[in-house]
C-alpha positions as CSV (number, residue, x, y, z in Angstrom):
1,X,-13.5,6.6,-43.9
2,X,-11.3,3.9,-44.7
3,X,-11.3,0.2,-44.0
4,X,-10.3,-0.3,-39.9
5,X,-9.3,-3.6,-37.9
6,X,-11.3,-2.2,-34.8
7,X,-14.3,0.1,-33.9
8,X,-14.7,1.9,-30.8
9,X,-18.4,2.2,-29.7
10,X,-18.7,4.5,-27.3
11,X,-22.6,6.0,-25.7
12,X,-22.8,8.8,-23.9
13,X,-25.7,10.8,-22.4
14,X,-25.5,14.1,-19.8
15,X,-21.4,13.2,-19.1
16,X,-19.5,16.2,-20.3
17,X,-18.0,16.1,-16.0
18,X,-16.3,12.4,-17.5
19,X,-16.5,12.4,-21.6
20,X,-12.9,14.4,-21.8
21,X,-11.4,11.3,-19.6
22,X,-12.9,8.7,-22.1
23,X,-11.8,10.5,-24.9
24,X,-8.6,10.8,-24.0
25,X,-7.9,7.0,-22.6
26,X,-8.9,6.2,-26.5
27,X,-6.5,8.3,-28.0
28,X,-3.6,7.3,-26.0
29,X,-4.3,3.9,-27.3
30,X,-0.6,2.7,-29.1
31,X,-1.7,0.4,-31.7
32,X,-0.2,-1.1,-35.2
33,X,-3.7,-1.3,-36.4
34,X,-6.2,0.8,-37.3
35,X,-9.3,2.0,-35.7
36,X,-12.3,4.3,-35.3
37,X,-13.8,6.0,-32.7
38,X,-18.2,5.8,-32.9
39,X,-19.8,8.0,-30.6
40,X,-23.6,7.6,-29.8
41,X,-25.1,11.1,-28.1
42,X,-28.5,10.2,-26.9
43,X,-29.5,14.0,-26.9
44,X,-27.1,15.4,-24.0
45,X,-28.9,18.9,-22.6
46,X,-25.3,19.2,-20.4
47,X,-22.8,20.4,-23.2
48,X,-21.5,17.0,-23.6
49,X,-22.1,17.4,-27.5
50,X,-20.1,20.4,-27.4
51,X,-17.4,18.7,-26.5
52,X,-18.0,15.8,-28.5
53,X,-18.0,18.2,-31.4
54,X,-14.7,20.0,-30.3
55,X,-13.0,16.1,-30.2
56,X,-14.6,15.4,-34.0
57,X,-13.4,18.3,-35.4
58,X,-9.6,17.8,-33.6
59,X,-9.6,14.7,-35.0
60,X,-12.2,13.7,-37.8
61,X,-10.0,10.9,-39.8
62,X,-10.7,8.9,-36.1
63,X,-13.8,10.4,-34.9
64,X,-17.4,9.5,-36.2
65,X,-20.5,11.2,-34.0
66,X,-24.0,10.0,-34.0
67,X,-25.9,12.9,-32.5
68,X,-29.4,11.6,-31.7
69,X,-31.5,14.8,-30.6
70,X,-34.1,12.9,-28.6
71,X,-33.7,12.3,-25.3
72,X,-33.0,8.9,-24.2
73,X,-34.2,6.9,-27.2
74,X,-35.0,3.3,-26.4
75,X,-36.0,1.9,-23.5
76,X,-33.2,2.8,-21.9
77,X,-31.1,4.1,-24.6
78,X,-31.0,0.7,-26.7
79,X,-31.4,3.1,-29.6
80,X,-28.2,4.8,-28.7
81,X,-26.0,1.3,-28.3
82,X,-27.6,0.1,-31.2
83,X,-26.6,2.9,-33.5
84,X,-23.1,2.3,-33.1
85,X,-22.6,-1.0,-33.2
86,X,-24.9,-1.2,-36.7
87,X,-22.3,1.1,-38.2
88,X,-19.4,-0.3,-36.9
89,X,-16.7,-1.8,-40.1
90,X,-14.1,-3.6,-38.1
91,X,-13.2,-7.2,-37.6
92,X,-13.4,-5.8,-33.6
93,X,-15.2,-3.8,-31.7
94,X,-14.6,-2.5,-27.7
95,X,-17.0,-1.1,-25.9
96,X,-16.9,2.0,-23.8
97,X,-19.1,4.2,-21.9
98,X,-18.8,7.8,-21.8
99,X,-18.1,8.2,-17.8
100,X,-16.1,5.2,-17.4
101,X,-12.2,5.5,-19.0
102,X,-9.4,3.2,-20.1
103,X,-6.0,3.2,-18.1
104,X,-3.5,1.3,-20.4
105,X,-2.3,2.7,-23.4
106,X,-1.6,-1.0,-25.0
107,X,-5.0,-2.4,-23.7
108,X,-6.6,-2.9,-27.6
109,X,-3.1,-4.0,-28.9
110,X,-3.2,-6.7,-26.0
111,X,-6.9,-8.0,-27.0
112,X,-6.6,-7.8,-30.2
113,X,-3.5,-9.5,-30.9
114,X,-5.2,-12.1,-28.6
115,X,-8.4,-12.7,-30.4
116,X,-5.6,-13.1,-33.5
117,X,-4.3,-15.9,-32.5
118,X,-6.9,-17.4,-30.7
119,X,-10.5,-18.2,-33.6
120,X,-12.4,-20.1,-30.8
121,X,-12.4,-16.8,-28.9
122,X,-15.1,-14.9,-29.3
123,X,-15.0,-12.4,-26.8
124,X,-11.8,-10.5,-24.5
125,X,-11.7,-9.0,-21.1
126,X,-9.9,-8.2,-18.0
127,X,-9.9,-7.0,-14.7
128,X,-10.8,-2.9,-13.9
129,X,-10.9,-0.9,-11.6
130,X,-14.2,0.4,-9.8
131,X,-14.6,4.0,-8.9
132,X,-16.9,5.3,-5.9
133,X,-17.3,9.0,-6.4
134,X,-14.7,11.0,-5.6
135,X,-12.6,8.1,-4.2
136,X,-10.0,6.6,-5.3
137,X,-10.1,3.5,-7.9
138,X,-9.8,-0.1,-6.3
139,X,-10.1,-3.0,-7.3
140,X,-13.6,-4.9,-7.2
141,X,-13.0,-8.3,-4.7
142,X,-15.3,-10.6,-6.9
143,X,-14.6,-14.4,-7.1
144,X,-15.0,-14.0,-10.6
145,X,-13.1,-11.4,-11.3
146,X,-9.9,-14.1,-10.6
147,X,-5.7,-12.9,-10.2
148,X,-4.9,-15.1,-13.0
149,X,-5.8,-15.8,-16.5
150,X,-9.0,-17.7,-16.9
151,X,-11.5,-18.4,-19.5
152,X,-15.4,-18.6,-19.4
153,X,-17.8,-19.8,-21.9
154,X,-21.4,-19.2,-22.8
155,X,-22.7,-21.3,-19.8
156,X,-20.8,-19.4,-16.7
157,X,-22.2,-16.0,-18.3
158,X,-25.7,-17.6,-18.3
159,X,-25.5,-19.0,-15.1
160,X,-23.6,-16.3,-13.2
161,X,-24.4,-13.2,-15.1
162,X,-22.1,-11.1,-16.7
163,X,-18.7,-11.6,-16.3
164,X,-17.5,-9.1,-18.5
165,X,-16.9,-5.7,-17.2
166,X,-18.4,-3.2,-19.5
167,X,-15.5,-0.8,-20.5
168,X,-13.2,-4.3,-20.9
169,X,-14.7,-6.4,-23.6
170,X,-13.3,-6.2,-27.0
171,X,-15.1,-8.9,-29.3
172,X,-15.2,-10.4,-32.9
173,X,-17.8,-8.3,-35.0
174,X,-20.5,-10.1,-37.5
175,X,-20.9,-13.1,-34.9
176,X,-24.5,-13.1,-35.5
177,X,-27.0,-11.7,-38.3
178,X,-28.6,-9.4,-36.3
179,X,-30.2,-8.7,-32.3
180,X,-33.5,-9.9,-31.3
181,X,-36.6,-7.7,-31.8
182,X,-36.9,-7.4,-28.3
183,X,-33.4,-6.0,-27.9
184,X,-34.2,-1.9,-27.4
185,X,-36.8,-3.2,-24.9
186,X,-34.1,-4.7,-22.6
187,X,-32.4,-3.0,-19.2
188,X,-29.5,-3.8,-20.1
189,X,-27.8,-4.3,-23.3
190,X,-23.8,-5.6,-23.1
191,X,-25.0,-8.4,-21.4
192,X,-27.5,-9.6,-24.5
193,X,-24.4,-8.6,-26.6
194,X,-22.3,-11.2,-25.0
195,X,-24.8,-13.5,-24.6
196,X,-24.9,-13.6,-28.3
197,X,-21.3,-13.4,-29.2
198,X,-20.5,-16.4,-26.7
199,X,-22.3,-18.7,-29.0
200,X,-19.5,-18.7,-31.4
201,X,-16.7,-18.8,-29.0
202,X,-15.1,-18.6,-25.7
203,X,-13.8,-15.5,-23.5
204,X,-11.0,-14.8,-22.3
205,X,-10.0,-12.8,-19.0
206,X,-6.8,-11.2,-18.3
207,X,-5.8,-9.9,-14.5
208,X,-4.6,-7.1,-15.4
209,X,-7.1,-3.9,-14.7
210,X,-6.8,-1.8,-17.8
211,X,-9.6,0.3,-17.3
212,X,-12.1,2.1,-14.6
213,X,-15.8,1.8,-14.4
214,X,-17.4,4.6,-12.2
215,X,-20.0,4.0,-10.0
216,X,-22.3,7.0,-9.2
217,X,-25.6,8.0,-8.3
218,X,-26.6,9.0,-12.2
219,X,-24.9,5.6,-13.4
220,X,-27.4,3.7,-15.5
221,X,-26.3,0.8,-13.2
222,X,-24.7,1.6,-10.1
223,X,-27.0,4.6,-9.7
224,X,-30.0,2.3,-8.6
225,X,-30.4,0.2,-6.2
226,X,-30.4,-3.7,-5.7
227,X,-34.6,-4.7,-5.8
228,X,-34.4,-2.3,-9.0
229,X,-31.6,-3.8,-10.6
230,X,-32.3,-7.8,-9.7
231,X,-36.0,-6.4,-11.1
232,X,-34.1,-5.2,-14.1
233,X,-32.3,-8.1,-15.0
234,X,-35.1,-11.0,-14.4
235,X,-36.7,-8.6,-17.2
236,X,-33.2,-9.3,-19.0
237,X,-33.4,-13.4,-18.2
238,X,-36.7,-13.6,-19.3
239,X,-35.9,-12.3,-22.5
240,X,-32.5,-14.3,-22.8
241,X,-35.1,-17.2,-22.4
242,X,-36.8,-16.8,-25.4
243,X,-33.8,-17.6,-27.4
244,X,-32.7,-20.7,-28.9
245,X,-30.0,-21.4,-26.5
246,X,-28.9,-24.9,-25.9
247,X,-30.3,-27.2,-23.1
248,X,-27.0,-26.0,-20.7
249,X,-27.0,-22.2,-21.3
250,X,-31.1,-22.8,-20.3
251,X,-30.7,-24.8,-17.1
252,X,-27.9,-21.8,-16.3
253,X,-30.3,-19.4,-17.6
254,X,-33.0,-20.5,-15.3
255,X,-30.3,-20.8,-12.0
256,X,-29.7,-17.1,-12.5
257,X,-33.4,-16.3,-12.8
258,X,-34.1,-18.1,-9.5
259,X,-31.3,-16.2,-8.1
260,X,-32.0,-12.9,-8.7
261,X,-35.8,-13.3,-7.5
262,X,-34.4,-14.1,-4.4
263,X,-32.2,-11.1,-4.3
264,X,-35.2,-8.9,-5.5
265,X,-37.4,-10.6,-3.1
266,X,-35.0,-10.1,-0.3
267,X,-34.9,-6.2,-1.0
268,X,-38.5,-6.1,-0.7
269,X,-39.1,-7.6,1.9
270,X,-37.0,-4.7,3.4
271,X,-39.5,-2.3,2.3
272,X,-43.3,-3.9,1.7
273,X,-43.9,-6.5,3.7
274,X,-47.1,-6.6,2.4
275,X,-46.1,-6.7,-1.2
276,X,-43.2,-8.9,-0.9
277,X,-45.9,-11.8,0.1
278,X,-47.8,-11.0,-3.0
279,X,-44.6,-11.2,-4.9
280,X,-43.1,-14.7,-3.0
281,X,-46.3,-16.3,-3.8
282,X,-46.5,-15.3,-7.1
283,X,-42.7,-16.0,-7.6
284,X,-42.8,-19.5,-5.8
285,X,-46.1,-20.6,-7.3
286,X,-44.1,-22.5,-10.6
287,X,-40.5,-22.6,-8.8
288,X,-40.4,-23.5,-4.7
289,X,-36.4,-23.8,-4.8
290,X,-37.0,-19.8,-4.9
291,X,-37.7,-19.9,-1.1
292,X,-34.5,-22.0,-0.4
293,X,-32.5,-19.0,-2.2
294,X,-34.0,-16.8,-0.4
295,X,-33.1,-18.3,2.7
296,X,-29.9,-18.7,1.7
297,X,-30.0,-14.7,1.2
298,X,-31.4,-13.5,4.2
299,X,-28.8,-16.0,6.1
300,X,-25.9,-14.3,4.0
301,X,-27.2,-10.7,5.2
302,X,-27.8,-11.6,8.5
303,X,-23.9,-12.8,8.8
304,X,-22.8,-10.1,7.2
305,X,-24.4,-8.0,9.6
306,X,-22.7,-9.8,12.4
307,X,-19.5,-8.8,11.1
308,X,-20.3,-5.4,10.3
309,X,-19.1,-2.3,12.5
310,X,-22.5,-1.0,13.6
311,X,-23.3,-4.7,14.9
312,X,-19.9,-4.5,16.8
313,X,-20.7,-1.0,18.1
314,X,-24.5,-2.8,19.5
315,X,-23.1,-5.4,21.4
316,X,-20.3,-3.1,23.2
317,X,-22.9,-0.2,23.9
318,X,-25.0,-3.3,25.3
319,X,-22.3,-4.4,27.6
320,X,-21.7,-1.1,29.0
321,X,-25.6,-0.6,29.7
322,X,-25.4,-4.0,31.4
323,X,-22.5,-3.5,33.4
324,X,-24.0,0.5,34.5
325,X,-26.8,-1.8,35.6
326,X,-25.0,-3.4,37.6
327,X,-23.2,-0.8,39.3
């Protein structure tokens, strides 16, 4: 295969209802560059290799397949992500999973030409679209998710988690010499990715949504709930820690951390009461502030249960029960 300015990773497992839609959104791509399309299989059972096959074979000078035939290699599917970004010969990669889809035809011409001009960048995105189901795509209200162009650096991602939406980020390739050891043992692996990258530049964000990320009950992400995901990524955070980031990405680091044990602690204390006081005093032992976020967390669900519908719907039931009471 010959030489290309960008790779395409894209990973797909048990998507053959989405993988034509991804496909497609990367072949209407108009560019003056080349590219190749890397497609990680991590053992489909749902004819999603079929039709990854059918794709290869309509196009093969663009297509590269990785057919794993174990299920779910890595822990989960680190294997999988990691197989096509090791193999992966451009300057660029983007990143793409197989249920989620891009909208714009000139969305890699955009970032690319971007990341051109621009050597301390190490890392574009933009805005997309988020997809419930069978409802239609909106956009995502998230304060960091802005209208207008912004940039972030390595110290907004560690202390406010991942500001890249996955099917957005294009980034320079070769930024580092290779992932941690601990990498396929990780929940979650674009995060660590850009974690890495942002050490040798800054990201940019464009408004504009060129993309949709679903979100759906077999989603690797938006499939599970919020204890399992805040559980998920202090497992992330602690690994992030063992990194030789500087003094600043640490603090932010460690602000996320506390963060998301409130959020997980919060969840549970939904469920176990029991086990959430094992779990606060264990948590709170080396970090108190913990039990300040927390606060702040129940406070924040509490008012948004005041302003909720079913709260509304309480208090007039209760005022027509008062006032039959009356009568």
């Amino acid at each position: 295969m010959q030489a290309v300015k960008l790779s395409i990773s894209l990973i797909a497992y048990n998507q053959a209802k989405y993988i034509r839609q991804a496909i497609e959104g990367v072949l209407n791509q108009k560019t003056n560059f080349t590219w190749e399309l890397i497609v990680g299989d991590d053992g489909s059972t749902d004819g999603t290799k079929d039709i990854l096959i059918e794709y290869q074979k309509k196009a093969p000078e663009l297509i590269r397949l990785i057919l794993h035939t174990k299920k779910n290699e890595g822990i989960p599917g680190k294997l999988n992500f990691l197989s096509t970004l090791q193999v992966a010969t451009g300057k660029y990669v983007a990143l793409l999973d197989g249920d989620d889809y891009w909208l714009a035809p000139h969305k890699l011409q955009k970032q690319v030409d971007f990341l051109e001009a621009n050597p301390d960048y190490s890392i574009c995105c933009h805005r997309v679209f988020i997809k419930k189901g069978n409802q239609k795509p909106t956009l995502y209200p998230d304060e960091y998710a802005p209208a207008a162009e912004t940039t972030y650096d390595i110290g907004m991602m560690a202390k406010y988690g991942n500001l890249v939406a996955a099917p957005s980020a294009v980034y320079r390739n070769k930024l580092f010499p290779s992932f941690p050891a601990w990498f396929n043992q990780s929940p979650v692996g674009d995060y660590v990715l850009h974690m890495l990258n942002a050490k040798s530049g800054k990201i940019k964000y464009f408004p504009e949504p060129m993309a949709v990320y679903r979100l759906h009950e077999k989603g690797a992400w938006g499939g599970q709930s919020i204890k399992k995901n805040a559980a998920g990524m202090i497992r992330v955070i602690g690994l992030l820690q063992t990194e030789p980031f500087d003094e600043t990405v640490q603090e932010g680091l460690q602000y996320q951390l506390r963060e998301l044990k409130a959020v997980y602690l919060n969840e549970l204390l939904k469920e176990d009461e029991t086990h959430f006081l094992q779990e606060y005093e264990r948590m709170t032992e080396k970090d108190t502030s913990i039990a300040l976020s927390l606060i702040q967390k129940m406070k924040a669900d509490m008012d948004s249960f005041h302003q909720s519908r079913t709260y509304k719907a309480m208090r007039k039931i209760k005022g027509l029960v008062n006032n039959l009471r009356q009568h």
